[in-house]
C-alpha positions in Angstrom: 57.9 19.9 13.5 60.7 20.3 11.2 62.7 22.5 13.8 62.1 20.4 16.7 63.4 17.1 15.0 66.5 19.1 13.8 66.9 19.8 17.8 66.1 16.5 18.8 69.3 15.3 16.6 71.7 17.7 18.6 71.6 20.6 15.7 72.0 24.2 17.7 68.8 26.9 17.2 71.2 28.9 15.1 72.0 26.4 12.5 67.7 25.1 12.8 66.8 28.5 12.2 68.5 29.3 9.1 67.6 25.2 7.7 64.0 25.8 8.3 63.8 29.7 7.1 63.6 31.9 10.2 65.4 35.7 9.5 67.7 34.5 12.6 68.0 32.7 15.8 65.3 35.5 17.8 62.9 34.9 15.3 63.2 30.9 15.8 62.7 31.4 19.3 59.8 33.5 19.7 57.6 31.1 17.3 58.8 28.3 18.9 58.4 28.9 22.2 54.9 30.4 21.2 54.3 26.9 19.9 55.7 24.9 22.3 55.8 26.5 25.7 59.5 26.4 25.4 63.0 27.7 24.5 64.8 25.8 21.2 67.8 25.4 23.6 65.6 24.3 26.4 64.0 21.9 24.4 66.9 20.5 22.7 68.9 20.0 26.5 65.2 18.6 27.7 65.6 15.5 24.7 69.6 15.2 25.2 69.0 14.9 29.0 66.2 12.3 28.2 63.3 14.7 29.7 64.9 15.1 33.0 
């Protein structure tokens, strides 16, 4: 949850990753797109481009 609001406010996965305690970026994206069906990038564009 923590990682997707830091997204949501326009953070990139690298900086998310390291603020919420993944090893790096990889790591950030293979939970959370186990978790969410999605990329961190692909999510963050998703919310910037208002779901479109």
């Amino acid at each position: 949850m923590r990682a997707r609001s830091l997204l949501e406010a326009g953070m990139k996965p690298a900086e998310v990753a390291g603020i919420v305690g993944f090893a790096d970026q990889a790591h950030l994206t293979r939970w959370f797109r186990r978790v969410t069906g999605a990329t961190p990038a692909a999510y963050r564009n998703s919310v910037q481009d208002g779901g479109r």
